[in-house]
C-alpha positions as CSV (number, residue, x, y, z in Angstrom):
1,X,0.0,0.0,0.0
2,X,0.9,3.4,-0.8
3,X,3.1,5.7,1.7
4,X,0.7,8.7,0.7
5,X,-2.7,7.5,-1.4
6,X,-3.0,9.6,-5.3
7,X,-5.3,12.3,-5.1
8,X,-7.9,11.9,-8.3
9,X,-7.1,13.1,-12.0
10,X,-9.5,15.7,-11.6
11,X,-8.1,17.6,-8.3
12,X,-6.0,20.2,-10.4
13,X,-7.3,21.8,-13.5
14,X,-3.7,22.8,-14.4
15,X,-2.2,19.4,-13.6
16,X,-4.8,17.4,-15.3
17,X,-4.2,19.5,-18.2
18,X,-0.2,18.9,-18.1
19,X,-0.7,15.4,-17.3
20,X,-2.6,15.0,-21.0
21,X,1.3,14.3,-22.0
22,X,1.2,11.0,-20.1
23,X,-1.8,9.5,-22.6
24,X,-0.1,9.5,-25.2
25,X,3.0,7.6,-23.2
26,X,1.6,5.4,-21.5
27,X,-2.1,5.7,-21.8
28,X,-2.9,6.9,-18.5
29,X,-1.8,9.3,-16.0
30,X,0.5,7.9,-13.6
31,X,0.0,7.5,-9.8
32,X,2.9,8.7,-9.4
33,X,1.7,11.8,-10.6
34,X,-1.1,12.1,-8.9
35,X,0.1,12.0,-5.5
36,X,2.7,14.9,-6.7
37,X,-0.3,16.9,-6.9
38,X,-0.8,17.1,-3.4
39,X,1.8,20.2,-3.7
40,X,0.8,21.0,-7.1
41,X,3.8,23.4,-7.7
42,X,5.9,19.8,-7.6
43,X,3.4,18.1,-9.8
44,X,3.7,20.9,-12.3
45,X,7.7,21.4,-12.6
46,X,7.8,17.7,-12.4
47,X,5.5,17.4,-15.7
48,X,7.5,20.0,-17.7
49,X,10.6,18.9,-17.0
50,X,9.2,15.4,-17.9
51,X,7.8,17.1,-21.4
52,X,11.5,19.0,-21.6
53,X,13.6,15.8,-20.8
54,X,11.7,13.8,-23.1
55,X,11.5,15.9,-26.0
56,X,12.6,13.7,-29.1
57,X,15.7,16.1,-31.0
58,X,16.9,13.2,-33.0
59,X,19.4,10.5,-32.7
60,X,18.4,10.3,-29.0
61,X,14.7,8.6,-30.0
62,X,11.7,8.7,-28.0
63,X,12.2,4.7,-27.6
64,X,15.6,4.7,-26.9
65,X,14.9,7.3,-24.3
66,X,12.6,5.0,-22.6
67,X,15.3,2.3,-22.6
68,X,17.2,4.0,-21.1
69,X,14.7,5.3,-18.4
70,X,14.1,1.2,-17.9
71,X,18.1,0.2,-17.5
72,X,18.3,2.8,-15.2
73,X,15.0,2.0,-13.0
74,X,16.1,-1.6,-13.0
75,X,18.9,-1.1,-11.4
76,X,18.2,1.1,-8.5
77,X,15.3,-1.6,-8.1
78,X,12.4,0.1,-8.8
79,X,9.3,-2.3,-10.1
80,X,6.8,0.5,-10.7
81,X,9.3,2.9,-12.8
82,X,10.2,-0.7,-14.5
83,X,6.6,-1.6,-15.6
84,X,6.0,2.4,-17.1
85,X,9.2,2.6,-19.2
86,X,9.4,-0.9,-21.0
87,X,5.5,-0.4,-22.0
88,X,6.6,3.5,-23.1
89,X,9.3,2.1,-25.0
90,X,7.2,-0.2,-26.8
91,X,4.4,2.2,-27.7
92,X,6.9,4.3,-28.8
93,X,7.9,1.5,-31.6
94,X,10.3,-1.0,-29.1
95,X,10.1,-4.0,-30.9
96,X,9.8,-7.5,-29.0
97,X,13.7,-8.3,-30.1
98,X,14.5,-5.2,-28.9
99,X,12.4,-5.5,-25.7
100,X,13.4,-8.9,-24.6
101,X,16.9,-8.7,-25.3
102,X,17.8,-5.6,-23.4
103,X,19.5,-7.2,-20.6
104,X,21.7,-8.9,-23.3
105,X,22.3,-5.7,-24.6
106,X,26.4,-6.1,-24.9
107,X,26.2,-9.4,-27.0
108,X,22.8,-8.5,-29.0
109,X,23.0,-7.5,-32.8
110,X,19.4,-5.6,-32.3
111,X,21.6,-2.8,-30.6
112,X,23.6,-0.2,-32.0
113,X,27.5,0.8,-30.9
114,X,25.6,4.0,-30.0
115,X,22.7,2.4,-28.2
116,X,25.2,-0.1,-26.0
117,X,27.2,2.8,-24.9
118,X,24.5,5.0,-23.9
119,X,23.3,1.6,-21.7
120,X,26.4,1.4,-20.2
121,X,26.5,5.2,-19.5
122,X,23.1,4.0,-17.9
123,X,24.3,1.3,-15.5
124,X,26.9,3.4,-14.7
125,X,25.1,6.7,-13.7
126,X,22.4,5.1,-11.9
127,X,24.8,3.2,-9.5
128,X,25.3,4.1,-5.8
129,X,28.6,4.9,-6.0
130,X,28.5,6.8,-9.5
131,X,30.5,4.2,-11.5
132,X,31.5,7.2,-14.6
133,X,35.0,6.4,-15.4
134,X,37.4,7.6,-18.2
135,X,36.3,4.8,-20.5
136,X,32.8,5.2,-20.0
137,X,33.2,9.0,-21.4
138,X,35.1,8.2,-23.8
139,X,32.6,5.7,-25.4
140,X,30.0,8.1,-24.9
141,X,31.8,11.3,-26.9
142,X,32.9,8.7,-29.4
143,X,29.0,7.9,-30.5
144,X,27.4,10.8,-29.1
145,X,28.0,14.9,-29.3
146,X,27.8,16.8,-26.3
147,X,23.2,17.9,-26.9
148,X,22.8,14.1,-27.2
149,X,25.2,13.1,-23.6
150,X,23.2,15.8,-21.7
151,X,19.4,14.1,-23.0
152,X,20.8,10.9,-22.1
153,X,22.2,12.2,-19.0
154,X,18.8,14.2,-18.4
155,X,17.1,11.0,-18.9
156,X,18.8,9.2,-16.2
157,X,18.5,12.0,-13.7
158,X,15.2,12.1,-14.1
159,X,14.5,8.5,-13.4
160,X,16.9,8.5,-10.2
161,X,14.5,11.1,-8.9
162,X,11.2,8.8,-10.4
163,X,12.9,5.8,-8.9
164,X,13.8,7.5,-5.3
165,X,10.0,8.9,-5.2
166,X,8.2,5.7,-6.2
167,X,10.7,2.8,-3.7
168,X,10.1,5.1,-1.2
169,X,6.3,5.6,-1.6
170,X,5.3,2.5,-2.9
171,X,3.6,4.2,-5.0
172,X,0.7,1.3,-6.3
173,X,0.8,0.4,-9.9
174,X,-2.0,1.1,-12.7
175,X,-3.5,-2.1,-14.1
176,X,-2.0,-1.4,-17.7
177,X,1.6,-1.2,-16.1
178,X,0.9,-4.3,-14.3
179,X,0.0,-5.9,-17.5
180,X,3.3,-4.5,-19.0
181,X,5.1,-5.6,-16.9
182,X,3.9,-9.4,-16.7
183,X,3.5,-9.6,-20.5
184,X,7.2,-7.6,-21.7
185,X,9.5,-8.5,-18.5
186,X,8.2,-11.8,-17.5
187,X,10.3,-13.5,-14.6
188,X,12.5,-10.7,-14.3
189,X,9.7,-8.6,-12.9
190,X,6.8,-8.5,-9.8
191,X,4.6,-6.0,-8.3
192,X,6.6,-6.4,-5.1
193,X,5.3,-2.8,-2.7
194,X,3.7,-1.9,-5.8
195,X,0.6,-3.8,-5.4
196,X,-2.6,-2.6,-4.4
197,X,-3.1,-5.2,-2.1
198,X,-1.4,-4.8,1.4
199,X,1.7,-7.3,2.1
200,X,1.5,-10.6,3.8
């Protein structure tokens, strides 16, 4: 069960309004969202820098993005952050190859040089140390100029904040995530606090 329970879509004209980005990537406003908007100033700059960090420019593609939203959310461990980005990324065109081989991203031909590095950039960011070394950089500025490192950078920051917010309030997970999650991640995913049932 929730820390803090979502307030409803309708609470917030403004929010509501801002939250219409989520429809189209995911189909449904988040919970996570939702209980934001119990200080709707946080709900707000959350969404826009949501919209700003997810902006497609180019290379950096609106799938890939989400990819890299999911390698990151895996490993800080967060199930709910899990669930939303592998069904963004396939609504944003992730194929089933490309979806089920992610976590065999280094040996898999679905996967560009480009794409691998920017993965690896991923693990590395999102670790507790940071794990950013020399080689990791270098990869990076080999594939990628300096617009795309700062929206794949942008993309991982903003899923360490997503992942810290929904761990730490269990925030409970919408039925089409759940269904994301069982049907794209199979055995390497549960609900865990997620659920909307209490624990045993």
């Amino acid at each position: 069960m929730p820390l803090v329970k979502p307030l409803s879509q309708e609470h917030d004209q403004e929010v509501a309004e801002l939250a219409k980005f989520f429809n189209e990537t995911l189909g449904f406003c988040p919970n996570s969202v939702l209980t934001m908007q119990i200080r709707p100033a946080i709900a707000r700059a959350f969404i826009n820098l949501n919209k700003a960090v997810m902006e497609n420019h180019g290379r950096v593609t609106s799938e890939l993005k989400r990819l890299i939203g999911y390698i990151t959310s895996a490993n800080t461990g967060c199930r709910y952050c899990e669930a939303h980005t592998i069904l963004a990324a396939q609504r944003y065109g992730g194929s089933d190859e490309r979806l089920a081989n992610i976590w065999q991203f280094r040996e898999s031909d679905v996967f560009t040089a480009a794409e691998k590095a920017a993965f690896e950039f991923a693990l590395a960011a999102s670790s507790v140390p940071n794990a950013v070394d020399a080689s990791i950089e270098s990869a990076m500025q080999a594939h990628w100029d300096d617009g795309e490192i700062v929206e794949i950078l942008g993309v991982i920051a903003l899923f360490g904040y997503l992942n810290r917010w929904n761990d730490s309030m269990a925030t409970t997970l919408e039925p089409g995530a759940i269904d994301a999650g069982e049907t794209l991640l199979n055995e390497r995913w549960e609900t865990g606090k997620h659920s909307s049932q209490p624990a045993k």
